[in-house]
C-alpha positions in Angstrom: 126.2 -6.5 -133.0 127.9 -7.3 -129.6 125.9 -6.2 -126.5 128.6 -7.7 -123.7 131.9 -9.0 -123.5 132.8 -12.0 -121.2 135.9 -12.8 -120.1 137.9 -16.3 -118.7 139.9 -15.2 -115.7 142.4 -17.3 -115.5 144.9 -16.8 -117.6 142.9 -14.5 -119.4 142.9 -11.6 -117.1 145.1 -12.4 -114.7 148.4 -14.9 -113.7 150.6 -15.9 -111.2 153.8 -15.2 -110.3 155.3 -18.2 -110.6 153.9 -21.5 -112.6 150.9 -23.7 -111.3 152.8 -26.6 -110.6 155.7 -24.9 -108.5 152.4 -23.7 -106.4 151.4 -26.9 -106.4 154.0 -28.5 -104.8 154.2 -25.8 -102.0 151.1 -26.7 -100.7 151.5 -30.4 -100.9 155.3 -29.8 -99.3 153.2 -27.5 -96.4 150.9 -29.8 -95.8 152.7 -33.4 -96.0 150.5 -34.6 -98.7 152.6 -36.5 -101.3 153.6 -34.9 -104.5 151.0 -34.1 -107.1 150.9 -33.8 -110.7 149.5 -30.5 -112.4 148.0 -32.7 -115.2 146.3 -35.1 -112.8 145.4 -31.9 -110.6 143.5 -30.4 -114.3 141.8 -33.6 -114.5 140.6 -33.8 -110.8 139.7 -29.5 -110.8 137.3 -30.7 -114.5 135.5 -33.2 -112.3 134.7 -30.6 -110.0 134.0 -27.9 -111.3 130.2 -27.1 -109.3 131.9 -27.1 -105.5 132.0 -24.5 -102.7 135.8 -25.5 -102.4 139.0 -27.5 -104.0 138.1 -29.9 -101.0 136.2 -32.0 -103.1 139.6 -31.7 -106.0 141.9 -32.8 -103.6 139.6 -36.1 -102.3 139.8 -37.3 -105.3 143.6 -36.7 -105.4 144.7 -37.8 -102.0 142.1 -41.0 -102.0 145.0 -43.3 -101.2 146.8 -40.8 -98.6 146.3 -39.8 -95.1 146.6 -36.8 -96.2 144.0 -33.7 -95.0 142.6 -32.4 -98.2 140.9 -29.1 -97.1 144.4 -28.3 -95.4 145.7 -28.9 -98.9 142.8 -27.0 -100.4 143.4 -23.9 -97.9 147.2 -23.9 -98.6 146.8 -24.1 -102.3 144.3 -21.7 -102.5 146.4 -19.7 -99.8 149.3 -19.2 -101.8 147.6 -18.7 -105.5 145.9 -15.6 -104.0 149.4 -14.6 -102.9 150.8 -14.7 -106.4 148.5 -13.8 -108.2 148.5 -10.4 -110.8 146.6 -8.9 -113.3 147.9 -8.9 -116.9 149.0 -5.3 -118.1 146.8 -3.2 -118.8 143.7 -5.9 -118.3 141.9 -2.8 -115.7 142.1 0.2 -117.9 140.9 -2.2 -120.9 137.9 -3.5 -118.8 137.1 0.0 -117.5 137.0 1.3 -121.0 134.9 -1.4 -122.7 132.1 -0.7 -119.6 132.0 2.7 -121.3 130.3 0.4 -124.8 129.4 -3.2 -123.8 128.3 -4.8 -120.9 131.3 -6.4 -119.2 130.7 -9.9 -117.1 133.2 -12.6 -116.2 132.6 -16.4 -116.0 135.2 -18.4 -114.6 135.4 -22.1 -114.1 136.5 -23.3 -110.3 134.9 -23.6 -106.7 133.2 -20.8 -105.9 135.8 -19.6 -102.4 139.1 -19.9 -104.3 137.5 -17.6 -107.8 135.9 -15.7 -105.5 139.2 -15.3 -103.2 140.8 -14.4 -106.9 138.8 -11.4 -107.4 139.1 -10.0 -104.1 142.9 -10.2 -104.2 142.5 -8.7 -107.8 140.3 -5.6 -106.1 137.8 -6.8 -108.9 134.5 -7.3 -107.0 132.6 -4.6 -108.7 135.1 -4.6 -111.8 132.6 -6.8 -113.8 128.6 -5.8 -114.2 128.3 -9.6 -113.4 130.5 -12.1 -112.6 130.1 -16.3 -111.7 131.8 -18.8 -111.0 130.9 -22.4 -111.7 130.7 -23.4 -108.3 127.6 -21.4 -107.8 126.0 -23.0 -111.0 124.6 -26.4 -112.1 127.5 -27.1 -114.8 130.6 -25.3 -115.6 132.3 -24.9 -118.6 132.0 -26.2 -121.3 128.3 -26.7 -120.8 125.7 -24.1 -122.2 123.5 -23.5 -118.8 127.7 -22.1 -117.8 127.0 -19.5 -120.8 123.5 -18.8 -120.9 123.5 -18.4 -116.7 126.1 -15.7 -117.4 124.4 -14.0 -120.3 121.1 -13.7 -118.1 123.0 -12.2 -115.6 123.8 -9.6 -118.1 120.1 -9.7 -119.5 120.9 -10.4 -123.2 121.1 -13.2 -125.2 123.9 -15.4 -126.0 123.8 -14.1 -129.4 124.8 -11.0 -128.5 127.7 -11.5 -126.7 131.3 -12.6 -126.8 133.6 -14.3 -125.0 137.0 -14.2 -124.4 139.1 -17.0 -122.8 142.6 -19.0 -123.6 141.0 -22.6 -123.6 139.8 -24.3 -126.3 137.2 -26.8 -125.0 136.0 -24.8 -122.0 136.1 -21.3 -123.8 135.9 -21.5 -127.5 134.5 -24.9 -128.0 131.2 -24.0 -125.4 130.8 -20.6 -125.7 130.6 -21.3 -129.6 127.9 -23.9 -128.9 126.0 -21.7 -126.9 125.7 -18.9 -129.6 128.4 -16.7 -128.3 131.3 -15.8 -130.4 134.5 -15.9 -128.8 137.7 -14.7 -129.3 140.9 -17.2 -128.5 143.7 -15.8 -126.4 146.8 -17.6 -127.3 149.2 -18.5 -124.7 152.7 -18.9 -125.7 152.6 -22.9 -124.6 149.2 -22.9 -125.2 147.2 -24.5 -128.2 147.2 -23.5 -131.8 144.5 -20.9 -132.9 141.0 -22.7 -132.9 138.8 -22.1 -136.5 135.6 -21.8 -134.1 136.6 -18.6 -132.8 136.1 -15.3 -134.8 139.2 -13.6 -133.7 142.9 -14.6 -131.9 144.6 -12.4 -130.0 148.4 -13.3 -128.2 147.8 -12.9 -124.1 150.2 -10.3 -124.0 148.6 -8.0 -126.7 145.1 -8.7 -125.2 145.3 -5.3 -123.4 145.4 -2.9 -126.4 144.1 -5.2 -129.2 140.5 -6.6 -127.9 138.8 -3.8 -128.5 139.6 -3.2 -131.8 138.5 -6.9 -132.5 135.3 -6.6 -130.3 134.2 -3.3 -132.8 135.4 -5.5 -135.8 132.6 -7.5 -135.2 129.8 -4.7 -135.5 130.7 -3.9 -139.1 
């Protein structure tokens, strides 16, 4: 029987505005930095996933460039906090499973531009716990990501579930750590993953989570 739900952020919980890569290539345009891919931006963010900043990201990014990368960092950072919204209906639904479950969040990323996230959000003391992988010795996939979260929340990862969009970092570790976890399918996203209990679409996740959360208690 589930004790606590966990949640991804992004993506998850909350969006921009306007797509990553249009963001992106504001802050590179801002800054003078040359043009960035997203997909060799994903790869550089997976690399670092345990920093206090996106400094570290955009190093590795801007290695040939005389480029400034924490002036890319800030600007990118700057302007996701700008766009950024929660999904419909995401705060009643989070308010409302507090009322059953514990509620935490664990979210991949340094730990200034998450933590930036949530206070744009107005989430600081939405979650009974919340980390991000900055703070941490691994981020997601890895278990100590999962079972640093579930001490937070002081039960085991047995007893909780989590719910994120990605299939490596979400399903595929929260699986392996014990959790069960529930896929959120984005509309370009990947196909439903067989490790995960229960799917839901992103933009039904508001009124149909916690009908599949209480599923799992029968």
């Amino acid at each position: 029987m589930p004790q606590a739900v966990v949640f991804d952020l992004d993506y998850t919980l909350a969006v921009p505005r306007r797509d990553r890569a249009t963001i992106l290539d504001e802050a590179t345009t801002t800054t003078g930095a040359p043009s960035l891919s997203r997909d060799d931006y994903l790869e550089a963010h997976r690399r670092n996933l345990t920093t206090e900043t996106r400094e570290p990201i955009f190093a590795d990014l801007l290695a040939d460039s005389d480029a400034d990368p924490a002036k890319v960092a800030t600007a990118y950072r700057e302007t996701i906090a700008d766009d950024l919204e929660p999904l419909p209906g995401v705060e009643a639904m989070l308010a409302d499973l507090r009322g059953e479950y514990r509620v935490g969040l664990l979210t991949n990323g340094p730990v200034r531009a998450q933590r930036d996230k949530l206070e744009t959000l107005g989430w600081e003391d939405t979650f009974d716990a919340a980390l991000v992988t900055g703070e941490l010795e691994a981020g997601k996939p890895d278990p100590r990501a999962f079972e640093a979260i579930a001490a937070e929340l002081s039960i085991e990862p047995s007893e909780a579930v989590y719910v994120g969009d990605e299939v490596e970092a979400d399903v595929r570790g929260a699986t392996e750590t014990g959790m069960a976890a529930i896929q959120v399918l984005l509309e370009d996203g990947p196909d439903p993953d067989p490790r995960a209990v229960a799917h839901v679409e992103q933009r039904e996740l508001a009124t149909a989570l916690s009908g599949l959360v209480a599923d799992l208690e029968a």
